[in-house]
N, C-alpha and C positions, 0 to 999 in steps of 0.2 A: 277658573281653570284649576285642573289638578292635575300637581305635577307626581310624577308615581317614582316608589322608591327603586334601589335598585332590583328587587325581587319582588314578585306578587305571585306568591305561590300559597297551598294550603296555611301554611303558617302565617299569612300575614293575612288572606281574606276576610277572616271574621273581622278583625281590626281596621279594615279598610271598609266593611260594607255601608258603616256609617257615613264618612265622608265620601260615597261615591250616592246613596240616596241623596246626601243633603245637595248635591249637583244637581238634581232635579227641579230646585226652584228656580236656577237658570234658566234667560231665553235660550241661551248656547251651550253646550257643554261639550269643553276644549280638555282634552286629557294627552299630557307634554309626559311623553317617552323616553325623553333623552337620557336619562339615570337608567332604564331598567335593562336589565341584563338577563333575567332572569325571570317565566312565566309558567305554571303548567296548567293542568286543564282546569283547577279550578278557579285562579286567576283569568283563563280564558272565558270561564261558563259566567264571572262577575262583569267580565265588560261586556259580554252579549247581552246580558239580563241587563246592565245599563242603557246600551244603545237601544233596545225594542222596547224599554220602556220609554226613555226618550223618543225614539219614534209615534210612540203611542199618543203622547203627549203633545205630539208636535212640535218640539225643539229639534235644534240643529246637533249634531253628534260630530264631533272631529279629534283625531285622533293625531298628535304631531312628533314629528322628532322620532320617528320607528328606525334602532339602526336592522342593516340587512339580516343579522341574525335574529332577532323577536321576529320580522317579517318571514323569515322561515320557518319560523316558528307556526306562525299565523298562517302561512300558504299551505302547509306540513298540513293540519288537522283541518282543514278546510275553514276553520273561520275567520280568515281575512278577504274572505266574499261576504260575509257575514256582518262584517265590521264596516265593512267598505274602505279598506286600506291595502 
């Protein structure tokens, strides 16, 4: 599981890409929301490039602890059909 800081925005993806690949050796891959506050699109375009590679892979993708604002966030740009949350 990873748990995400409270921002995952341009500034922080490059820093983050590694630990979201190495979720890949997981049978599951659990990503806890509860800290983050703060997402823009490319924080957004890093957990879709996780999730369809996990898909791809055939692991399980879940996404927990979204508060109502990330989730508008997520509704707002259309990828939380995307994400499946």
């Amino acid at each position: 599981m990873l748990e995400l800081n409270s921002s995952l925005t341009i500034y922080e993806v490059e820093a983050m890409q590694d630990q979201f690949l190495s979720l890949l050796g997981d049978d599951t891959i659990i990503i806890d929301c509860s800290a983050l506050q703060k997402i823009d699109m490319s924080g957004l375009q890093l957990l879709v490039s996780l999730k369809k590679s996990a898909h791809e892979m055939g692991k399980d993708f879940t996404m927990l602890n979204i508060s109502d604002e990330i989730q508008a966030n997520f509704d707002l740009s259309g990828m939380g059909t995307i994400l499946g949350v």
